[in-house]
The first five atom37 places (N, CA, C, CB, O) and aatype in JSON, in Angstrom:
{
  "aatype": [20, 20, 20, 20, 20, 20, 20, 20, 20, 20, 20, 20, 20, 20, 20, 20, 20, 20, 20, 20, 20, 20, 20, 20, 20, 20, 20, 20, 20, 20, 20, 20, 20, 20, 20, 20, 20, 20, 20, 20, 20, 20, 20, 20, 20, 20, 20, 20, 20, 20, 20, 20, 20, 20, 20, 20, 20, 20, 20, 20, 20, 20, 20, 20, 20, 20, 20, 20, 20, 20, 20, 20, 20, 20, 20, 20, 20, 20, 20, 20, 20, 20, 20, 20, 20, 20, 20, 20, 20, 20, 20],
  "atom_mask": [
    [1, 1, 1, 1, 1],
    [1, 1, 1, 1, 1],
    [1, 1, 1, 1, 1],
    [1, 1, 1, 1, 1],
    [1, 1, 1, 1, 1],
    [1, 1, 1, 1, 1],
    [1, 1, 1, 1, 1],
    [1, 1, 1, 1, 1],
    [1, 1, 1, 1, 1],
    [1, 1, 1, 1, 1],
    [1, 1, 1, 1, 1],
    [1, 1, 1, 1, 1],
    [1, 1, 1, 1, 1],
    [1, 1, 1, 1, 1],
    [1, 1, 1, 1, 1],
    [1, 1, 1, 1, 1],
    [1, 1, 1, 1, 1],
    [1, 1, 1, 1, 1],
    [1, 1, 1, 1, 1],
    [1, 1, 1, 1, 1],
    [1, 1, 1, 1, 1],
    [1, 1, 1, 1, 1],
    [1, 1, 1, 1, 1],
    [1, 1, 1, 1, 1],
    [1, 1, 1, 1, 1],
    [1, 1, 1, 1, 1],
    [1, 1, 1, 1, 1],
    [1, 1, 1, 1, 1],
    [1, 1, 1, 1, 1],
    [1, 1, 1, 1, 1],
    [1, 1, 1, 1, 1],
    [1, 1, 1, 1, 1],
    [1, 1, 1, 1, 1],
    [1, 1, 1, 1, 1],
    [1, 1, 1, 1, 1],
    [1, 1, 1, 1, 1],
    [1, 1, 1, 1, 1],
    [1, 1, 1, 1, 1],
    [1, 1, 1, 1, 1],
    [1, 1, 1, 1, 1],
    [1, 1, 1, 1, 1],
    [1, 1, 1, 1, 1],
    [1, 1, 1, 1, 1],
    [1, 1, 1, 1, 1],
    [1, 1, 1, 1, 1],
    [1, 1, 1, 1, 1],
    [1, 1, 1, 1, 1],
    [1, 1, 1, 1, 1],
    [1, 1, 1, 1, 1],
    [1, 1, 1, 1, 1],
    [1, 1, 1, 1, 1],
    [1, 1, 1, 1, 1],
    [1, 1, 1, 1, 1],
    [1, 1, 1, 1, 1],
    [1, 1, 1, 1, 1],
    [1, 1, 1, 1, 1],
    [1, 1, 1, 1, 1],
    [1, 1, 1, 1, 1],
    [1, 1, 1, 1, 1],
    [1, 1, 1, 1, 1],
    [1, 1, 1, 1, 1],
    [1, 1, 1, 1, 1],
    [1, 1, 1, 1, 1],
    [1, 1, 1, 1, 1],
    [1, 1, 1, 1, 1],
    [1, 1, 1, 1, 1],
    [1, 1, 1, 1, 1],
    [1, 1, 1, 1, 1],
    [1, 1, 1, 1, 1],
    [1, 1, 1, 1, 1],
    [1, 1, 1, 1, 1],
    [1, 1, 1, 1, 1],
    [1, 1, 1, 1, 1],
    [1, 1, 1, 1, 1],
    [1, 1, 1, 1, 1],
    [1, 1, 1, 1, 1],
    [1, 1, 1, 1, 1],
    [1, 1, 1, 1, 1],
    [1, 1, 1, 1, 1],
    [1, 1, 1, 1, 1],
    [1, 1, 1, 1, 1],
    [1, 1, 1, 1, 1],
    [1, 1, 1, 1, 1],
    [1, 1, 1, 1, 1],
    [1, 1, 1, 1, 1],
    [1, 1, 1, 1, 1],
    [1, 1, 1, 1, 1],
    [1, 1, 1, 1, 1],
    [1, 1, 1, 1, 1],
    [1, 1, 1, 1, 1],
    [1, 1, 1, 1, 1]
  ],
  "atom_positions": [
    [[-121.42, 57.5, -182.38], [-122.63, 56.93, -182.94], [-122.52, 55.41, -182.95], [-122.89, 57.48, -184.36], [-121.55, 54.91, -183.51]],
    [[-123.51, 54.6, -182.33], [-123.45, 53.06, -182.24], [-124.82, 52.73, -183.2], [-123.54, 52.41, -180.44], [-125.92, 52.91, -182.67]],
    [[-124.76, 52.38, -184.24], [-125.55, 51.62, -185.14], [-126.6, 50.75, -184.41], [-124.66, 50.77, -185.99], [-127.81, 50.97, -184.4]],
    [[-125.76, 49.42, -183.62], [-126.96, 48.78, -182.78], [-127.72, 49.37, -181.82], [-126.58, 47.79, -182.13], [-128.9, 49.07, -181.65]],
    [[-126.91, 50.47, -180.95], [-127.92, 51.54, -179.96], [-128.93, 51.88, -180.92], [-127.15, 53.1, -179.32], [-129.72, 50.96, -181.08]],
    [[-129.17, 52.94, -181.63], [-130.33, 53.47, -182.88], [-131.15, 52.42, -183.39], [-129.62, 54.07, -184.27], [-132.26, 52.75, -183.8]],
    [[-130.78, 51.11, -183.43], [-131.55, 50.56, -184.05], [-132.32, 49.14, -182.98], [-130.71, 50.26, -185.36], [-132.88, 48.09, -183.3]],
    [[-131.99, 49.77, -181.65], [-132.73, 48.97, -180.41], [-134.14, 49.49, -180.11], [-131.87, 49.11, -178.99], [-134.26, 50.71, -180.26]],
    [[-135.06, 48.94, -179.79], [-136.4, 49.87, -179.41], [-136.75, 49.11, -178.41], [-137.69, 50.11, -180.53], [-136.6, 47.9, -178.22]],
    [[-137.21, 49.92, -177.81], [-137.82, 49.11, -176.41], [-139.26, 50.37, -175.65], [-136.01, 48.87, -174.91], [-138.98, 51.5, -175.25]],
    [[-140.52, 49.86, -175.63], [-141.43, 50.35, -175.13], [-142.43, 49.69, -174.37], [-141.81, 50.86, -175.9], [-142.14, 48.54, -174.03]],
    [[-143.76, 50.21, -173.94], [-144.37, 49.38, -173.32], [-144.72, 48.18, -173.71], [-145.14, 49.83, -173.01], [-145.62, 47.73, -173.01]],
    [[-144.27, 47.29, -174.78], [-144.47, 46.06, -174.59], [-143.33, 45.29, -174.17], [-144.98, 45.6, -175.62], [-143.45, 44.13, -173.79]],
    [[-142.12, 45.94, -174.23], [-140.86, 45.0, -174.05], [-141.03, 45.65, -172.43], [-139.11, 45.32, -175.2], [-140.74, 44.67, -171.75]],
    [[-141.37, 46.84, -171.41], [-141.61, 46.63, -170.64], [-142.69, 46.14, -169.49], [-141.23, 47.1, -170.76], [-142.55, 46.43, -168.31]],
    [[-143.86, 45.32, -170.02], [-144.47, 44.69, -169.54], [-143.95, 43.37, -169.05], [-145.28, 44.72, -170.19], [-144.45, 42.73, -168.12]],
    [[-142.71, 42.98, -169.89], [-142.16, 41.65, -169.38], [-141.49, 42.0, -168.4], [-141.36, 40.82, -170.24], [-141.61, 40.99, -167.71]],
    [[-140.8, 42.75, -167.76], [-140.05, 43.01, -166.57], [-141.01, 43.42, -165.12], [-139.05, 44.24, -167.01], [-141.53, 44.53, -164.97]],
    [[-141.1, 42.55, -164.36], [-141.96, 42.33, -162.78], [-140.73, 42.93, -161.99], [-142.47, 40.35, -162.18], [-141.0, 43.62, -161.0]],
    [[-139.43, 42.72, -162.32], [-138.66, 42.79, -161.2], [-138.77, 44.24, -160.27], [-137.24, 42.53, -161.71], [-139.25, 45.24, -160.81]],
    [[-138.39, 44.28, -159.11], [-138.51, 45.72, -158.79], [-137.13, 46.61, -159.41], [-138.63, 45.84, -157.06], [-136.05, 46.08, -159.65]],
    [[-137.42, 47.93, -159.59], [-136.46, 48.83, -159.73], [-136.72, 50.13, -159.12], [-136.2, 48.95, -161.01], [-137.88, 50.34, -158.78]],
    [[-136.0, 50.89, -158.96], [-135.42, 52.17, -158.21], [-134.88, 52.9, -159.1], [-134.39, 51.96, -157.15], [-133.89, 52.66, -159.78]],
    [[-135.88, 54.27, -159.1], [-135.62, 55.14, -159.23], [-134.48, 56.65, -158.6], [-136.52, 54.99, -159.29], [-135.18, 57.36, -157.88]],
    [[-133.46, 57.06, -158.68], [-132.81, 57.53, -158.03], [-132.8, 59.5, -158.85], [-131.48, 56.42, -157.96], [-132.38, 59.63, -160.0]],
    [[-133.13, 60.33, -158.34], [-133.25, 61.41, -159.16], [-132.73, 62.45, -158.19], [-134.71, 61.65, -159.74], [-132.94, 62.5, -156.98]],
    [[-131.97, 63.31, -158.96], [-131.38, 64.45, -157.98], [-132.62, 65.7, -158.41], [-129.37, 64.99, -158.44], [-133.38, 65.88, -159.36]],
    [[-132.28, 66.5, -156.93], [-133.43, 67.63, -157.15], [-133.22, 68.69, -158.22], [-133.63, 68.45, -155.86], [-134.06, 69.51, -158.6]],
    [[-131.72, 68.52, -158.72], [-132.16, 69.38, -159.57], [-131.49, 68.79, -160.96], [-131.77, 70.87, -159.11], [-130.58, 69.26, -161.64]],
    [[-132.19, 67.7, -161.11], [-131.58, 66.72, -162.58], [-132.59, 67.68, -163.93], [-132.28, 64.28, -162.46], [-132.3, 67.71, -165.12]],
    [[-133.47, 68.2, -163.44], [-134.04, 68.94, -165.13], [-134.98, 68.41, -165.29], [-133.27, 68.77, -166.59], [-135.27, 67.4, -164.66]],
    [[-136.0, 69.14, -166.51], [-137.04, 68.7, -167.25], [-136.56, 67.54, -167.76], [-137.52, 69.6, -168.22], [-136.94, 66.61, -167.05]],
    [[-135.83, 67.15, -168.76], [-135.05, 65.66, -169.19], [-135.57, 64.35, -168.57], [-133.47, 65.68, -168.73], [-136.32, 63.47, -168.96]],
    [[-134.71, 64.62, -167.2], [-134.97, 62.83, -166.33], [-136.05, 63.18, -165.33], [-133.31, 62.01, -165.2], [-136.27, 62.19, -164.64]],
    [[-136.87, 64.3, -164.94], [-138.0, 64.34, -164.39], [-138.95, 63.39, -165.33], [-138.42, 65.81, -164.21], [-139.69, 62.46, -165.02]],
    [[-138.53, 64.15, -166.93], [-139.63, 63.33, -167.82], [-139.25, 61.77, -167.98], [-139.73, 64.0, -169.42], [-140.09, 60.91, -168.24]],
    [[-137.93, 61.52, -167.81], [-138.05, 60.25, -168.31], [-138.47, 59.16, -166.72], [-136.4, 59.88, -169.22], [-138.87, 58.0, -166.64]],
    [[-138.21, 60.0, -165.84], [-139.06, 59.36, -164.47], [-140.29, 59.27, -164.35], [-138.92, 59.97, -163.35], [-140.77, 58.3, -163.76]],
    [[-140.81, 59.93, -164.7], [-142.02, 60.19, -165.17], [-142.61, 58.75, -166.27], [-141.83, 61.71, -165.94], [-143.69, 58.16, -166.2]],
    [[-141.82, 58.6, -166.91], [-141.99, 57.73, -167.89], [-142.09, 56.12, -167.09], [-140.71, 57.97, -168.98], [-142.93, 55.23, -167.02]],
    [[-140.75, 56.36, -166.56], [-140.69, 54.87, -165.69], [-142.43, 54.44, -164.59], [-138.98, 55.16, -164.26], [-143.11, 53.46, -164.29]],
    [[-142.4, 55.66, -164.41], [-143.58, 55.27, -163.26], [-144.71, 54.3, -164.47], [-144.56, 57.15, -162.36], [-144.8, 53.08, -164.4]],
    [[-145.45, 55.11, -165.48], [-146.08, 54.42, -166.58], [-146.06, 53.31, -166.76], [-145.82, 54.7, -167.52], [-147.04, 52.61, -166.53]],
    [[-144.78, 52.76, -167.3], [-143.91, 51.55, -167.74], [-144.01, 50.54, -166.9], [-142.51, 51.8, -167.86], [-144.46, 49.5, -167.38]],
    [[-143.64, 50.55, -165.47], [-143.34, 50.13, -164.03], [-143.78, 49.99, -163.12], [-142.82, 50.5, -163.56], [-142.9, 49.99, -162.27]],
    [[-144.73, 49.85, -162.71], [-145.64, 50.19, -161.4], [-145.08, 49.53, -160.19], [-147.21, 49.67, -161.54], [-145.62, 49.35, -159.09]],
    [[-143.92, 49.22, -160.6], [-143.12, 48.23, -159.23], [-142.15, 49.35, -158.9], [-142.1, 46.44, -159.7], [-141.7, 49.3, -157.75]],
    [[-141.69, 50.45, -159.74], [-140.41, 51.51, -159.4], [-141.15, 52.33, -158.39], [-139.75, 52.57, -160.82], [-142.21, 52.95, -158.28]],
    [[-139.42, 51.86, -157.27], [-139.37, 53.14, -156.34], [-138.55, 53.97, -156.15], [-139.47, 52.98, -155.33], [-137.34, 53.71, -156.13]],
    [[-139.18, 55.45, -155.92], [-138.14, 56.38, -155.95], [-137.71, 56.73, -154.22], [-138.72, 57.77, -156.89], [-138.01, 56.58, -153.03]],
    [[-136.36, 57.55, -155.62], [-135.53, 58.29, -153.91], [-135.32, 59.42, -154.31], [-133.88, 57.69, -153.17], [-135.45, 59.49, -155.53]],
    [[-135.01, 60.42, -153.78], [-135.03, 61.83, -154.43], [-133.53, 62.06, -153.12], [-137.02, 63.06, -154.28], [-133.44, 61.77, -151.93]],
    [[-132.44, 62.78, -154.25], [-131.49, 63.27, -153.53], [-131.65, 64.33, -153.52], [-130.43, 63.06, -153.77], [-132.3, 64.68, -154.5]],
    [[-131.33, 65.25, -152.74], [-131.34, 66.63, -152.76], [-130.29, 67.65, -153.08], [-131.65, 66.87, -151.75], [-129.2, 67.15, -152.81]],
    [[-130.16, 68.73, -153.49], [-129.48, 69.38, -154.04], [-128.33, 68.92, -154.8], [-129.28, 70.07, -153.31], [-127.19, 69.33, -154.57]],
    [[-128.61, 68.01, -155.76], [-127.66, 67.43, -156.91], [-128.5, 67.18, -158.06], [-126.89, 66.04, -156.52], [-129.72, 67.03, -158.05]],
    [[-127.66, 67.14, -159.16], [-127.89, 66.77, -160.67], [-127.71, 65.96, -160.95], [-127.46, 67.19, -161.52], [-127.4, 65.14, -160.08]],
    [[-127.76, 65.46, -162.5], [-127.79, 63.9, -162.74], [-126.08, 63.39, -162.46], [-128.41, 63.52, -164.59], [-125.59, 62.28, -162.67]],
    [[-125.48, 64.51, -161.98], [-124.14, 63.75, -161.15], [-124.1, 63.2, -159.85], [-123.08, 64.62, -160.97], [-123.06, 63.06, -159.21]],
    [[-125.32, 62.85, -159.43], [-125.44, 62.55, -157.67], [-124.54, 61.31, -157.49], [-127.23, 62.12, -157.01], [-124.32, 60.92, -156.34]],
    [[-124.17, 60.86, -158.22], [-123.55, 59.91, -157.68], [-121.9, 60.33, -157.54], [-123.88, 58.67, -158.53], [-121.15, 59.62, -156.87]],
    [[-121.41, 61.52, -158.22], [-120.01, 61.89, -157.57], [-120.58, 62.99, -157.05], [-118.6, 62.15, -158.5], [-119.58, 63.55, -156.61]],
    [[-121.82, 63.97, -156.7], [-122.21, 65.03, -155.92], [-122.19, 64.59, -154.15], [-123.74, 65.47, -156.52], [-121.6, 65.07, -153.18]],
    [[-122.99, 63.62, -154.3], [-123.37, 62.78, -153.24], [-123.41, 61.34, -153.18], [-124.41, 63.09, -152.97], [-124.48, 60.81, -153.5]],
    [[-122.27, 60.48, -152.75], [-122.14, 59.47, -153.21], [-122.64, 58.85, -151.35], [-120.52, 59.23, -154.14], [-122.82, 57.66, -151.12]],
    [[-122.75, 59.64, -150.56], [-123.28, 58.63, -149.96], [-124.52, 58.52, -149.66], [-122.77, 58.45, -149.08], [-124.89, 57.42, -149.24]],
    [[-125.48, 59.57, -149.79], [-126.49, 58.59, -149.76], [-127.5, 58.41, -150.92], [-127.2, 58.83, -148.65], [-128.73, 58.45, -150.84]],
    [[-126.75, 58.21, -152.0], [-126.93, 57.25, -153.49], [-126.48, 55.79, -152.87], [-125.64, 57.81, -155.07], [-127.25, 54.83, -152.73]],
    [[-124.93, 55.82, -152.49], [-124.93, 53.98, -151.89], [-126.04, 53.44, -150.41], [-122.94, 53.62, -151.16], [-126.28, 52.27, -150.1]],
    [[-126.64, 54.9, -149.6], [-127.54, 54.26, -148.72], [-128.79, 53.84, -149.6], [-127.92, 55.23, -147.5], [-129.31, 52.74, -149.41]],
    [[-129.25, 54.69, -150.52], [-130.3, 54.05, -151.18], [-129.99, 52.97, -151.86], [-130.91, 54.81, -151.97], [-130.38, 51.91, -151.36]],
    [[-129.6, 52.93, -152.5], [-128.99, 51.78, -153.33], [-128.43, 50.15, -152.32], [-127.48, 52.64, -154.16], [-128.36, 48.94, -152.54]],
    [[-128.26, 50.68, -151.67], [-127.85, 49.17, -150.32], [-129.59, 49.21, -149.85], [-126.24, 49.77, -148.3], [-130.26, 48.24, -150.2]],
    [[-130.06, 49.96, -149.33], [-131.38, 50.07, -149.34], [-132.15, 49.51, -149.37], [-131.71, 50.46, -149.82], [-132.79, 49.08, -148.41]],
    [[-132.46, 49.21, -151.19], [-133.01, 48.93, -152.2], [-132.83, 47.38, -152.35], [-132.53, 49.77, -153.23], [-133.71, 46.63, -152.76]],
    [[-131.7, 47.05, -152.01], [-130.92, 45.91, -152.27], [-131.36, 45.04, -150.84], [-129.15, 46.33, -152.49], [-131.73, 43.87, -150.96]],
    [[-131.3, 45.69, -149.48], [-131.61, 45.28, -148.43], [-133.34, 44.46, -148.65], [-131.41, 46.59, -147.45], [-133.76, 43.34, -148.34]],
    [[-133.92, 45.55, -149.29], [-135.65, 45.14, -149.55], [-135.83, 44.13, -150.32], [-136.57, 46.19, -150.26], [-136.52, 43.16, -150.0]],
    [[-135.18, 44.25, -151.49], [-135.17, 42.96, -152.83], [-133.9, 42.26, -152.69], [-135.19, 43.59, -154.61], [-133.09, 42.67, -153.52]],
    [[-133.51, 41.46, -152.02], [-132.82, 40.98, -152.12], [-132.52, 39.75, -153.46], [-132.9, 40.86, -151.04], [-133.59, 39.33, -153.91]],
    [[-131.49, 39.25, -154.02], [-131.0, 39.0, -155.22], [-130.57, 37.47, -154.88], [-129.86, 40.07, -155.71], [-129.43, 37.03, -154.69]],
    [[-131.53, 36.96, -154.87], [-131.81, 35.27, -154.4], [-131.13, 34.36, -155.57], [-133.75, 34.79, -154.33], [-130.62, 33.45, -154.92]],
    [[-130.85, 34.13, -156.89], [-130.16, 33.4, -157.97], [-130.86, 32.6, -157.99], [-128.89, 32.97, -157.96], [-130.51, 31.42, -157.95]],
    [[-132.22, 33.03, -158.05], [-133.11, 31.71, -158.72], [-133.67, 32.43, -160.1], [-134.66, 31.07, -157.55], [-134.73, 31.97, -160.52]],
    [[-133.25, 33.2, -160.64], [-133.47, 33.88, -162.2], [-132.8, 33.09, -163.13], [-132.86, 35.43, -162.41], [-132.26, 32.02, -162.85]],
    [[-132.84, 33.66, -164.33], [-132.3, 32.66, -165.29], [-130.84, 32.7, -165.15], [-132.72, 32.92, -166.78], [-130.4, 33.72, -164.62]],
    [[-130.08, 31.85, -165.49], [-128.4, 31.41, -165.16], [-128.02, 32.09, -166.93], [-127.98, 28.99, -164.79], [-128.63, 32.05, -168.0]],
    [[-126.68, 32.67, -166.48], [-126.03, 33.52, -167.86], [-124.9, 32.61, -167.93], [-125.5, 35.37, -167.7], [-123.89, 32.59, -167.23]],
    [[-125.33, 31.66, -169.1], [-124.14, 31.26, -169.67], [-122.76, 31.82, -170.55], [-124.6, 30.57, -170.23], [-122.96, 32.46, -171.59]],
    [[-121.43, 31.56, -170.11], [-120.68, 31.73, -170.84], [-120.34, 32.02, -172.37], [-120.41, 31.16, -170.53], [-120.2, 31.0, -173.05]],
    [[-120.22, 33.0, -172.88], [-120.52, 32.74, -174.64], [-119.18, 31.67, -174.75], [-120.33, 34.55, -175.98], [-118.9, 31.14, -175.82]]
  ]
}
């Protein structure tokens, strides 16, 4: 149990500030659960794109790890990650 997790909230107004693109990655047979919470992202997001792996669960990434890293290089190939965002200073 993490105190600060429980007491974080985040909904459609904290995601209206995020433009960036994101990717969705869902195995075919991840469940009612992350269907719904994909489901959710689309709402939230109108920039998320999906990939659908096939015959894996929400373990696709040790079920099928390679083509989770083709999507994911992919993804990365399309949006590329230019460092003109805000700079993370050192605490």
């Amino acid at each position: 149990y993490l105190p600060a997790l429980s007491a974080w909230q985040f909904g459609p107004e904290e995601a209206s500030r995020i433009s960036q693109p994101l990717l969705s990655v869902l195995g075919t047979q991840s469940g009612p659960l992350f269907e719904e919470g994909d489901a959710l992202l689309h709402v939230w997001f109108p920039q998320v794109e999906d990939c659908t792996i096939e015959g894996v669960t929400h373990l696709l990434h040790l079920q099928r790890p390679g083509p989770v890293v083709q999507a994911v290089t992919a993804f990365f190939a399309r949006h590329p990650i230019t460092g003109n965002g805000p700079r993370q200073h050192p605490a």
